[in-house]
C-alpha positions in Angstrom: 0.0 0.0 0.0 1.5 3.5 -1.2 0.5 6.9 0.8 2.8 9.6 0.3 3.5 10.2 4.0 5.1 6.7 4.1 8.0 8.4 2.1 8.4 11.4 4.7 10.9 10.4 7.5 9.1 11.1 10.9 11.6 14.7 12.1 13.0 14.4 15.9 11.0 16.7 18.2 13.0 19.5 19.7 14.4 18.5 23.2 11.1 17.3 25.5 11.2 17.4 29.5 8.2 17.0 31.6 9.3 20.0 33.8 9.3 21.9 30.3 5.7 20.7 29.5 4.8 21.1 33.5 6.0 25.4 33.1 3.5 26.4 30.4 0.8 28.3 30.7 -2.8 26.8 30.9 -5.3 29.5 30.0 -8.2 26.3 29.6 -11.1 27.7 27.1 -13.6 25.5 28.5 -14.5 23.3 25.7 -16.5 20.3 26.5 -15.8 16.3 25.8 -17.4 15.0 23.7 -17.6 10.7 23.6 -15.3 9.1 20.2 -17.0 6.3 19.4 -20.1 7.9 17.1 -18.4 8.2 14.2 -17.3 4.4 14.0 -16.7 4.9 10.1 -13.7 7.1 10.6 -12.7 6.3 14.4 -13.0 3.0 16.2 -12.8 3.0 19.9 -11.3 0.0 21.5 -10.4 1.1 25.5 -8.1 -1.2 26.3 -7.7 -0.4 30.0 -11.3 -0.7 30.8 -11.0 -4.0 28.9 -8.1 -5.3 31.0 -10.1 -4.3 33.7 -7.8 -1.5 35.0 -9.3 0.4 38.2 -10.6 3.5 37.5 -11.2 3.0 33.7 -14.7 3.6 31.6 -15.8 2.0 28.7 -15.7 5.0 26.4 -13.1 7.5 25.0 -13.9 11.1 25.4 -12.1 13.9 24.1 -12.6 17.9 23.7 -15.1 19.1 21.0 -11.8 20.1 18.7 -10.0 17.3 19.1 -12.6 15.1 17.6 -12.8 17.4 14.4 -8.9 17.1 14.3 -9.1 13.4 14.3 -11.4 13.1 12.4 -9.2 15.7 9.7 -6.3 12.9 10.3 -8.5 9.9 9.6 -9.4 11.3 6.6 -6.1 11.4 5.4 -5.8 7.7 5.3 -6.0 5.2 2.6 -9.6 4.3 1.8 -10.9 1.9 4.4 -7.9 2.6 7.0 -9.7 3.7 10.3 -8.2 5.5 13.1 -8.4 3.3 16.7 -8.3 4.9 20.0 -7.0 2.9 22.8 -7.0 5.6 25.8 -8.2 9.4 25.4 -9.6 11.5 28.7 -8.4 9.7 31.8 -9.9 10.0 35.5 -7.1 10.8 38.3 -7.9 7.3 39.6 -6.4 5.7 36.8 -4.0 7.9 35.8 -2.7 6.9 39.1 -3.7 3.1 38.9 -1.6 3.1 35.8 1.6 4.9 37.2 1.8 3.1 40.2 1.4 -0.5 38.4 4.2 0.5 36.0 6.2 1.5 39.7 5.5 -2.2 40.5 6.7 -3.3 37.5 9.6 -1.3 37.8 10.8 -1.9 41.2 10.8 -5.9 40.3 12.6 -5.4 37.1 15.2 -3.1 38.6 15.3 -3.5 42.4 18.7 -1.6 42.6 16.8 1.8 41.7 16.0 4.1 44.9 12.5 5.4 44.8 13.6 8.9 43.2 14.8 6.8 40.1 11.7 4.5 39.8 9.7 7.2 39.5 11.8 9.1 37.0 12.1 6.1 35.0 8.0 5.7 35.2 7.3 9.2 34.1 9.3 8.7 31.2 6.0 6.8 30.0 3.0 7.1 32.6 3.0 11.0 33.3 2.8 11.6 37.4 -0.8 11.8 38.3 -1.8 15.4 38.6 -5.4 17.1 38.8 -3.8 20.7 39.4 -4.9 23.5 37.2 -1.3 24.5 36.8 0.3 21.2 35.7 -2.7 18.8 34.7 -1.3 15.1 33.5 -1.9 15.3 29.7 -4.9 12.8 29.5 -7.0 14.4 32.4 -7.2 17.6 29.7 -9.1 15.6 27.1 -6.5 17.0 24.4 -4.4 13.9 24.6 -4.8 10.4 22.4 -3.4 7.1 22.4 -4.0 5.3 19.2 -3.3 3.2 15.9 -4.5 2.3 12.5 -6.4 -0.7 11.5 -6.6 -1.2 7.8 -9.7 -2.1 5.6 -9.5 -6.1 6.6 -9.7 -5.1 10.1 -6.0 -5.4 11.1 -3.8 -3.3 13.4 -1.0 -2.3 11.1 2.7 -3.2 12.0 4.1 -0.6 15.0 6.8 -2.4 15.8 5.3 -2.8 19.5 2.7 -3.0 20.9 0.6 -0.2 22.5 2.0 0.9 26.3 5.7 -1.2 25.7 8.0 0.7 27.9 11.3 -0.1 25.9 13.3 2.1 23.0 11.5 0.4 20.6 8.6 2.4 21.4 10.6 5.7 20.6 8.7 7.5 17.4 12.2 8.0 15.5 13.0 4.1 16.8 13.5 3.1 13.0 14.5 6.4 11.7 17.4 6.5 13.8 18.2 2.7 12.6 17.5 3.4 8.6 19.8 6.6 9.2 22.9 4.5 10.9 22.2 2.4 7.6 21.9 -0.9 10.2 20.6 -3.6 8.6 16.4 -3.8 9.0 14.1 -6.9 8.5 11.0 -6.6 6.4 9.0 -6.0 9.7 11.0 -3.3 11.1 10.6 -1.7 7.3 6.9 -1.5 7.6 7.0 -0.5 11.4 8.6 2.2 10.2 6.3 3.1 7.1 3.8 2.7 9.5 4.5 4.8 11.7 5.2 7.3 9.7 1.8 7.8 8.0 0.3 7.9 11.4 2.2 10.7 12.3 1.8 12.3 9.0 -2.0 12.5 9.4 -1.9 13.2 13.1 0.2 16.2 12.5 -1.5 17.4 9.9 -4.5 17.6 11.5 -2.7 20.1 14.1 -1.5 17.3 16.9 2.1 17.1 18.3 3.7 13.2 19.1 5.1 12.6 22.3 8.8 11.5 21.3 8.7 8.2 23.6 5.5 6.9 22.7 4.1 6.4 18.8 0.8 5.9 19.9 0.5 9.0 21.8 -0.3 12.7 20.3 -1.5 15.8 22.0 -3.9 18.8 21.0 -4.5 22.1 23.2 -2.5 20.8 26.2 0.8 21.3 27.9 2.6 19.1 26.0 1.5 20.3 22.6 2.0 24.2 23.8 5.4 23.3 24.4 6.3 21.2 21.3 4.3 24.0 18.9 6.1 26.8 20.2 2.6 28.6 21.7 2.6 30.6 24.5 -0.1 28.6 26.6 -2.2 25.7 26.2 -5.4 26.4 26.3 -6.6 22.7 27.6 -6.7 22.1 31.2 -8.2 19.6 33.7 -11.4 19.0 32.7 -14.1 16.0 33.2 -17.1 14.6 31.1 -20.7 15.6 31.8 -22.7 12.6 33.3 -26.6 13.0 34.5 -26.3 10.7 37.3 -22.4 10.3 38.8 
């Protein structure tokens, strides 16, 4: 399959910190969420962490008013019958922090030489610190953050290279640019991983949305993170929550 973006190597973002994406601005413009899953032509909505049965995870993916209209701009973009798939969107505090400390577990047993100060660096790197405050929100919490693939007209995830929340290098965005640039040798698989991901992040950003380096599943709109990689002054996305009749 042949889409122009597959021939555009995927550009390293300038330098990303958290205590960079933690010092902008949040001036939040009170958009509303607004629930994915009703346009299931474009978008599919597969929530994985309510379907592992993570605490404090719902069965839907909501996300601001605009960053539907931008996904749905990116999904567009595909090759007829590719679909966008969300696996996480807006994220409660409870499992924003069910998710960080599990992958603190996970840490501690893999390395148990680590002091706590390091575990939790090292987790940050790819579960953001839980955080309700206005001033430094966790990305998901703001509704302007997305975690998601491309499944193609047979109803296949395409090749990534991993798998969705693998906390290793390989899960890097420029993983396979920086191997195809070192001219190291690359199997058929890690060819397509790397087409791949490069036409998801050349309809994501497209549409307006910034890639967190460490993660090719995950892309911002409106937040922190995106203020910080577009060069804005402030995000305009802060903590926000879903309207429900009978919580």
């Amino acid at each position: 399959m042949k889409h122009p973006f597959k021939d555009m190597p995927i550009y390293s973002a300038r330098e990303f910190t958290w205590e960079e994406s933690k010092a902008m601005p949040v001036e939040e413009n009170g958009e509303d969420l607004v629930p994915a899953s009703l346009v299931p032509e474009k978008i599919l909505v597969r929530p994985l962490y309510y379907i592992h049965g993570i605490e404090g995870a719902i069965p839907e993916c909501y996300v601001r008013r605009t960053v539907l209209s931008r996904l749905l701009k990116a999904a567009e973009l595909l090759p007829q019958g590719f679909r966008l798939v969300l696996f996480d969107a807006w994220r409660p505090k409870a499992l924003q922090t069910s998710l960080f400390q599990k992958f603190r577990s996970e840490l501690r047993e893999r390395m148990p030489l680590l002091d706590d100060q390091e575990i939790t660096a090292l987790a940050s790197q790819f579960v953001a610190l839980p955080s309700a405050q206005s001033v430094s929100p966790s990305p998901h919490i703001t509704g302007g953050a997305v975690d998601l693939t491309i499944v193609d007209d047979s109803g296949i995830c395409l090749e990534m290279g991993t798998e969705f929340d693998t906390t290793t290098e390989k899960s890097a965005t420029v993983y396979y640019e920086k191997k195809a640039e070192a001219k190291e040798k690359m199997s058929a698989e890690d060819q397509e991983a790397m087409y791949n991901r490069r036409l998801l992040f050349g309809v994501m950003t497209k549409a307006g949305f910034t890639n967190y380096p460490d993660e090719w599943w995950h892309y911002d709109y409106g937040n922190q993170n995106w203020a910080l990689l577009k060069g804005e002054k402030e995000a305009f996305y802060g903590v926000s929550e879903p309207f429900f009749r009978w919580k």
